[in-house]
C-alpha positions as CSV (number, residue, x, y, z in Angstrom):
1,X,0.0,0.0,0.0
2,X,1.1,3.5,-0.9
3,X,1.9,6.2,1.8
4,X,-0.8,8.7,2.6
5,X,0.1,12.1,0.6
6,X,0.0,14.8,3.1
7,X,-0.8,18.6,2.2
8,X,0.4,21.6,4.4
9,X,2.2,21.2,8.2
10,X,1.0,18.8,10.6
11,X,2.1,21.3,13.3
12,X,-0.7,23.6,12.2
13,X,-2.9,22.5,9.9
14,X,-2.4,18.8,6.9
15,X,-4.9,16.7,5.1
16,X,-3.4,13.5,4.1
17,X,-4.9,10.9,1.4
18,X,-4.1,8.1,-0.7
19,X,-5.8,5.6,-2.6
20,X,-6.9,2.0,-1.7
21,X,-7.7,-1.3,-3.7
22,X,-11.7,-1.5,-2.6
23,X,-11.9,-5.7,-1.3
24,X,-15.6,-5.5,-2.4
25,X,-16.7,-5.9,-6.3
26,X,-17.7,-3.2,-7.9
27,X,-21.5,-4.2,-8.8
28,X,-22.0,-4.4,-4.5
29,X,-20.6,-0.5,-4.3
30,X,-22.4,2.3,-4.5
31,X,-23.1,3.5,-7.8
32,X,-22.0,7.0,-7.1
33,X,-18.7,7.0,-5.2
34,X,-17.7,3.5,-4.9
35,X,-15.2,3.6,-7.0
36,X,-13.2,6.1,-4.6
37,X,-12.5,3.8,-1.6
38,X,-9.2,5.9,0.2
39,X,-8.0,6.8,3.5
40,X,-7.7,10.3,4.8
41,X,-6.0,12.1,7.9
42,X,-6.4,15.2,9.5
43,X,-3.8,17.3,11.4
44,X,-4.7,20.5,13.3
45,X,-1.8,21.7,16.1
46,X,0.0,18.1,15.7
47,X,-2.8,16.5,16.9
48,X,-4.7,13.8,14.6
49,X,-8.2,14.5,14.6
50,X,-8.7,11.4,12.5
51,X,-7.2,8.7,15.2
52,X,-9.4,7.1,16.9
53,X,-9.5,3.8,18.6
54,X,-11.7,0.9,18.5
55,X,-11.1,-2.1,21.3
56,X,-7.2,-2.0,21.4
57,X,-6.6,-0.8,18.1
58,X,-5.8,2.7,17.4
59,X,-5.4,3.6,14.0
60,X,-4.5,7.5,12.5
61,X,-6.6,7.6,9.7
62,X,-10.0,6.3,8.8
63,X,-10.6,4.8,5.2
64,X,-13.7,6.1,3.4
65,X,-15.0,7.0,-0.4
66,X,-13.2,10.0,-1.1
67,X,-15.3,11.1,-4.1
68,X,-18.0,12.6,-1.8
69,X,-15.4,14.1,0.7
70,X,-13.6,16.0,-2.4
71,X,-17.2,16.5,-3.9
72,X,-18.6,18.5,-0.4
73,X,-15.0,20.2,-0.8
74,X,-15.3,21.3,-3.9
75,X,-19.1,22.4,-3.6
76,X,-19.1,24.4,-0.6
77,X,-15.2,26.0,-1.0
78,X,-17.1,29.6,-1.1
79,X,-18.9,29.3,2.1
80,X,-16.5,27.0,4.2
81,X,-13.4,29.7,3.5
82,X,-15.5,32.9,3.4
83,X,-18.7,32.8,5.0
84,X,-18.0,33.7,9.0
85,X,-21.6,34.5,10.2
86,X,-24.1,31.7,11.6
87,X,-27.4,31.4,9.9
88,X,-29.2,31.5,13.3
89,X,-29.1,34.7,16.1
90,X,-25.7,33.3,18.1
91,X,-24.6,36.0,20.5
92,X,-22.6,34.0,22.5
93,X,-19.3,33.7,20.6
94,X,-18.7,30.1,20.7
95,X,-16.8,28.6,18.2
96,X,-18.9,26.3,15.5
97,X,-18.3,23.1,17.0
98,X,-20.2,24.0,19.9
99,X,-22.8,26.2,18.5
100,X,-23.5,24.5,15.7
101,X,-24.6,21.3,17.6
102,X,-26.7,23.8,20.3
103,X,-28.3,25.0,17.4
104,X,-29.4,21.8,16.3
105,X,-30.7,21.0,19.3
106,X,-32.7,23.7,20.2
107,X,-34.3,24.0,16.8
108,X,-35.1,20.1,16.2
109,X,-38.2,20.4,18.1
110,X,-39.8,24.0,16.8
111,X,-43.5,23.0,16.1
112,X,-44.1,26.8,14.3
113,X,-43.4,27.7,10.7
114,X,-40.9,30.3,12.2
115,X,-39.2,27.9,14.2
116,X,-39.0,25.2,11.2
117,X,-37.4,27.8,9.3
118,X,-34.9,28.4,11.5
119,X,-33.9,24.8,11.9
120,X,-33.7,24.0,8.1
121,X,-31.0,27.1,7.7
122,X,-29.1,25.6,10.7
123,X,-29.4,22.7,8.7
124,X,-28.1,24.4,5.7
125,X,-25.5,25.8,7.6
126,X,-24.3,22.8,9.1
127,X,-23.8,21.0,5.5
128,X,-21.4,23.7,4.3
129,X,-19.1,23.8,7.4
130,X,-19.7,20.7,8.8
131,X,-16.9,17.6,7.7
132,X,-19.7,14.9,8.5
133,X,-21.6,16.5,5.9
134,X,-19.1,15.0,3.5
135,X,-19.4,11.5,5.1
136,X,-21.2,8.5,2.9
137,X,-20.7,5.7,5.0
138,X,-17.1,6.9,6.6
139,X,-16.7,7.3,10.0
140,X,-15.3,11.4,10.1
141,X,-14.2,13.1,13.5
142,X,-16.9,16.2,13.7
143,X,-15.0,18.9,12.5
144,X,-16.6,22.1,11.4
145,X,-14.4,25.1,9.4
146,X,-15.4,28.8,8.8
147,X,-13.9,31.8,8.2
148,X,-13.0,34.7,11.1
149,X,-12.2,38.0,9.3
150,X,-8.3,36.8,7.8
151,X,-8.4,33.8,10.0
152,X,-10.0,30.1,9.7
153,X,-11.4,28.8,12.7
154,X,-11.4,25.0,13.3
155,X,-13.0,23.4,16.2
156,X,-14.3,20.0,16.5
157,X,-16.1,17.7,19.4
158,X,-14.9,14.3,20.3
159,X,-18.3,12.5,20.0
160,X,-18.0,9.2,17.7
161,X,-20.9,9.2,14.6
162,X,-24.0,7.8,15.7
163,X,-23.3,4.9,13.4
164,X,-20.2,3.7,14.9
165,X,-19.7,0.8,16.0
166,X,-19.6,0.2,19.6
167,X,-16.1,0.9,21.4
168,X,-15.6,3.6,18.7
169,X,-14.1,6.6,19.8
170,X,-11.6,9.0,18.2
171,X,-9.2,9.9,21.1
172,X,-8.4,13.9,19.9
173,X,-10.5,16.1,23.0
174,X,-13.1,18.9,22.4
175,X,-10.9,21.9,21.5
176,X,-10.5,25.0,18.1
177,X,-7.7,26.6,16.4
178,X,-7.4,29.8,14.6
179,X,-5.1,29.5,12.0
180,X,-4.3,32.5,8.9
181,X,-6.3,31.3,6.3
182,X,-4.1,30.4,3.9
183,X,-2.6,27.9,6.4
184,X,-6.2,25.9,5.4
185,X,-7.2,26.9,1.8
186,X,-3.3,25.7,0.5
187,X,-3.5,22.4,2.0
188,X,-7.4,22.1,1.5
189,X,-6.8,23.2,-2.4
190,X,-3.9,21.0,-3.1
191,X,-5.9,18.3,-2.0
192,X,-8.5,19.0,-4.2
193,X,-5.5,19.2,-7.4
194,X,-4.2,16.1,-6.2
195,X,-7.7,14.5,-6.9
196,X,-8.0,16.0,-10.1
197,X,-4.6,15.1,-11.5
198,X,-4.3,11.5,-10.3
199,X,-7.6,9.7,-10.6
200,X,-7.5,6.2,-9.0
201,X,-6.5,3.4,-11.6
202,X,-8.6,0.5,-13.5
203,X,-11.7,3.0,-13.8
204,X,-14.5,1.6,-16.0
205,X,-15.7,4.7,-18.4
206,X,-19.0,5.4,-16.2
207,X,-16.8,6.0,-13.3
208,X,-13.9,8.0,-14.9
209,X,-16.9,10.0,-16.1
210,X,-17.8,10.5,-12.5
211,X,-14.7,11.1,-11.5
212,X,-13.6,13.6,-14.7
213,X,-17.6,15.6,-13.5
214,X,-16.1,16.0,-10.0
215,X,-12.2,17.2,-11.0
216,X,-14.4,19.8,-13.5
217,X,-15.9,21.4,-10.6
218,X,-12.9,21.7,-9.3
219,X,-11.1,23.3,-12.2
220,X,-14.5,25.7,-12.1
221,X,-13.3,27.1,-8.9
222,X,-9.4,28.4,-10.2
223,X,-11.6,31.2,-11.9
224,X,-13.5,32.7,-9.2
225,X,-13.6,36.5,-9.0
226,X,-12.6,38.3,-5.6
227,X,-16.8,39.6,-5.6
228,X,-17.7,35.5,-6.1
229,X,-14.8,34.2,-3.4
230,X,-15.9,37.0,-0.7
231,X,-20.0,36.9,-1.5
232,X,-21.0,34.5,1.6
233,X,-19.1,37.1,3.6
234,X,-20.3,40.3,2.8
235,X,-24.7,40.5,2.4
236,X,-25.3,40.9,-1.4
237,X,-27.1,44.4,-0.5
238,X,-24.1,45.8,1.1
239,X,-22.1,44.6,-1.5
240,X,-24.2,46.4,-4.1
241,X,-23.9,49.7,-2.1
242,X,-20.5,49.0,-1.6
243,X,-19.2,48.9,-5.2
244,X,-21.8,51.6,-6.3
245,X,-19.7,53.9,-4.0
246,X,-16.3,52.4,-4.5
247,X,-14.9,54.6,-7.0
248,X,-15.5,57.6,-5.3
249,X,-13.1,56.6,-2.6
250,X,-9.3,58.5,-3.2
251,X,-7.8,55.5,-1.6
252,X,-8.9,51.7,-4.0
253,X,-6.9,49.7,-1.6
254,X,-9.3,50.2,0.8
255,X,-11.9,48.3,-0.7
256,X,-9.9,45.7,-3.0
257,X,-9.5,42.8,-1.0
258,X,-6.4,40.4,-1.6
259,X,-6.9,37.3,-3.5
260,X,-3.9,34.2,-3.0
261,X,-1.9,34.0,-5.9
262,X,-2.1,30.4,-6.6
263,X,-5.4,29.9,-4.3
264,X,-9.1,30.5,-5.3
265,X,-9.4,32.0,-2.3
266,X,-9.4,35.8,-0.6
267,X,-6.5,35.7,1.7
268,X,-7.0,39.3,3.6
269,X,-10.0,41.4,3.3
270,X,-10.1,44.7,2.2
271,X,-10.4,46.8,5.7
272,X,-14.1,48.2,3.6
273,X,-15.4,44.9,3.4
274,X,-14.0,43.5,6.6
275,X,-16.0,45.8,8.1
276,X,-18.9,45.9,6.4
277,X,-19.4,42.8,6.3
278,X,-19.2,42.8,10.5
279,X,-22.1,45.2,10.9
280,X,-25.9,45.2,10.6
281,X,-26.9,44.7,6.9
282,X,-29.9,48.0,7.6
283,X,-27.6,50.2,6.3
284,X,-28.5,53.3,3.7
285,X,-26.7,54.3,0.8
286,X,-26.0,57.5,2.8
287,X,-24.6,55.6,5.7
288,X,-22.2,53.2,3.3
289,X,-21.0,56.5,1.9
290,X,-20.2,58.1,5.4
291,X,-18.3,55.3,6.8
292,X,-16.5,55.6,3.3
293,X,-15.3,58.7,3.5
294,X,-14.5,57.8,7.2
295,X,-11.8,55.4,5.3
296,X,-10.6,57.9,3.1
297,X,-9.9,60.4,5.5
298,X,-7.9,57.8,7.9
299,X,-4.6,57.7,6.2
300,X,-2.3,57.4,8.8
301,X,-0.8,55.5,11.7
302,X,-0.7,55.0,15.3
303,X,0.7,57.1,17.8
304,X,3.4,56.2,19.7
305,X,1.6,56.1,22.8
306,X,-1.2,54.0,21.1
307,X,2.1,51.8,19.2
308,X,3.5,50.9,22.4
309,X,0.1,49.4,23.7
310,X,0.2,47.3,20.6
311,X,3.6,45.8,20.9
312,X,3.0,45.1,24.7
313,X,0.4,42.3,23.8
314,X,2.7,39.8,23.3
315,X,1.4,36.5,23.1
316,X,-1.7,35.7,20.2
317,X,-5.3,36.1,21.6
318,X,-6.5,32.1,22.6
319,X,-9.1,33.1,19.5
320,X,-11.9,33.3,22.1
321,X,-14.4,36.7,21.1
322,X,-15.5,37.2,24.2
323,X,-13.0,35.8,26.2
324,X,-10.3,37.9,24.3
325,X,-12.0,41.2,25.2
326,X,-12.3,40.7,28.5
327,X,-8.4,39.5,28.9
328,X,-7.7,42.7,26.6
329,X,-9.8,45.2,28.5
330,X,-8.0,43.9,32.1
331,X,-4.8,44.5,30.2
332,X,-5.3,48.2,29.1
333,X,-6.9,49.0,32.7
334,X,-3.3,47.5,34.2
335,X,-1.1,49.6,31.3
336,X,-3.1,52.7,32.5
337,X,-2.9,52.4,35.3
338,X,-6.5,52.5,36.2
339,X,-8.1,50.7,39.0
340,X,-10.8,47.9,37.5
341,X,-13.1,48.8,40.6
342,X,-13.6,52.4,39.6
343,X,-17.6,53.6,38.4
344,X,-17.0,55.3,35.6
345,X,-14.2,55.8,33.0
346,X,-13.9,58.5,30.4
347,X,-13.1,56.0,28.2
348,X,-13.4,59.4,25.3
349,X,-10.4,61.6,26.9
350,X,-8.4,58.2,26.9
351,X,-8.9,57.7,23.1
352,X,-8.0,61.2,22.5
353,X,-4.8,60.9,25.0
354,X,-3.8,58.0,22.7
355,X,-4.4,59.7,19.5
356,X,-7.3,57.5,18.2
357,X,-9.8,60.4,16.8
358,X,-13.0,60.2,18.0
359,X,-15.9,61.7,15.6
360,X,-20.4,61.6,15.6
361,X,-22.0,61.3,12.8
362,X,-25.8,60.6,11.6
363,X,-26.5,57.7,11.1
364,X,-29.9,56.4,9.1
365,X,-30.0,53.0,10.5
366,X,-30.5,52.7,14.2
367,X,-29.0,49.3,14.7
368,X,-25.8,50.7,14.3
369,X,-24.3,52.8,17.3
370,X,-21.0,53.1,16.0
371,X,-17.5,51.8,14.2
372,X,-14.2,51.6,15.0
373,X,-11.6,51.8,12.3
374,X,-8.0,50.5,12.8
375,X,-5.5,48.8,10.5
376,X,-2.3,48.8,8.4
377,X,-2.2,52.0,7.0
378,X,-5.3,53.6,9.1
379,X,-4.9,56.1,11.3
380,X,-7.3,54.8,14.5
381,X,-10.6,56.3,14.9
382,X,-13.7,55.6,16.4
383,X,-17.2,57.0,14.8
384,X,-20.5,57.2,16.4
């Protein structure tokens, strides 16, 4: 048997495949994707999310069709790299893995039309980001992927498929990473090439022509536009407003977001879209073109004062939202000096102090109460 063909750095983030001789005939396969039979292994932070262990027997990877793991792949690559916001109200900032599964949970049972609604998009959500979407018959370690801003978040529970058979378990714990995005999308992609360019041998002509449909979607994707790759992250009305306002901005770089060289996929948002497509889609024409002109006015950097606070972090947040704020707020308090018992803070004069311009503007939407602007190559601001 071959050795598995791993893609990116098991240290942060590989996919490994190969293919295997299938011991059953071909007429008692599935007609689809049983001419794909492989193994695969996953690798997030050096640990193998595929292992598991069954009785006494642990074993690194799990063997599967691969045609309908590359298929999902290949299908969903927009949404599972770019699309960052749940399809349900989730204010509590857990990662997928977690929320996700809640979700399901809470929604399974909604006897109303509203309630239905809302289980069939968690549904829908759950088979673009969810790696047991993929699964036909293959046991898969629950891994779920979506996009944070310029980050991919990975997070995955330890519970077996409800299929498995008993003394299953994969033996990686609960846990996420946040990892730069091209750290997934390169390994993820050349995956998807490696399936397209080596198609497993002795195919009868119906299955090459299954397997030639499959490595043509994937040959679709190479010609994706930026507006096509970043769509499931910015809402298509925004979007609109966005471009029909784009040109009048002195500074393009602002809202042309970077696309991987040799990826179909955006590697860094454009600081317009990043934010936009982080605030509440009620937005006006007139409001899209005031937080525009917000953009082009912040040319700039930080202060020193505001510099130093920067460099002080250190260490890389734990990729917790809420947790991360809180650890962050505790830490500017401490650099200020500033007691954390105290009942009020100008928290205003200490923008100023640091340099970070604070302006008002009218707003037409009212679910918006304000924006804060900072970045490579903007000068800090905060607008409400």
């Amino acid at each position: 048997m071959s050795d598995l063909v791993e893609f990116g750095d098991p240290v942060r983030f590989s996919i490994a495949l190969r293919w295997v001789e299938d011991s059953e005939p071909r007429a008692r396969r599935p007609a689809a994707h049983g001419w794909s039979m492989g193994d695969l292994r996953i690798t997030v932070g050096g640990t193998v999310l595929t292992q598991s262990r069954h009785g006494t027997r642990v074993q690194r990877h799990v063997g599967c069709y691969l045609a309908p793991l590359i298929d999902w792949l290949a299908t969903n690559w927009t949404h599972l790299l770019h699309e960052e916001d749940f399809a349900w109200q989730e204010p509590t900032g857990l990662p997928a893995a977690v929320a996700c599964r809640k979700a399901l949970q809470t929604w399974i049972d909604a006897d109303d039309p509203a309630g239905r609604d809302i289980y069939r998009s968690v549904q829908a959500w759950y088979r673009r980001h969810a790696l047991r979407a993929a699964a036909e018959g293959g046991l898969f370690p629950d891994l779920f992927i979506r996009r944070l801003v310029d980050d991919a978040e990975l997070s995955w529970n330890a519970a077996p498929p409800v299929f498995a058979p008993g003394g299953f378990t994969f033996t990686a714990e609960p846990a996420h990473a946040s990892l730069a995005i091209d750290e997934v999308a390169e390994p993820l992609w050349s995956a998807l090439r490696w399936f397209a360019d080596t198609p497993p041998s002795g195919l009868d002509p119906a299955d090459r022509g299954r397997w030639e449909a499959i490595a043509g979607r994937i040959e679709a994707l190479e010609n994706l536009s930026v507006d096509a790759l970043q769509a499931p992250y910015l809402p298509p009305r925004i979007s609109g407003l966005l471009s029909a306002d784009a040109g009048t901005l002195r500074r393009p770089a602002m809202t042309e977001s970077l696309r991987s060289r040799h990826v179909p996929v955006v590697s860094e948002f454009s600081p317009a879209v990043a934010m936009f497509g982080g605030v509440s889609p009620n937005l006006s024409q007139e409001d899209v073109r005031s937080l525009l002109a917000i953009l082009a006015e912040s040319d700039g950097q930080d202060t020193r004062e505001l510099a130093a606070l920067a460099d002080a972090r250190g260490a890389s947040p734990l990729g917790i939202p809420h947790q991360d704020g809180r650890d962050f707020a505790d830490d500017l308090l401490d650099d200020l000096g500033l007691p954390g018992d105290l009942g009020w803070i100008d928290v205003e004069r200490i923008a100023t102090d640091l340099g970070v311009a604070v302006q008002r503007r009218r707003f037409d939407s009212r679910d918006i109460r304000g924006a804060a602007l900072a970045g490579i190559g903007i000068s800090p601001r905060s607008t409400t």
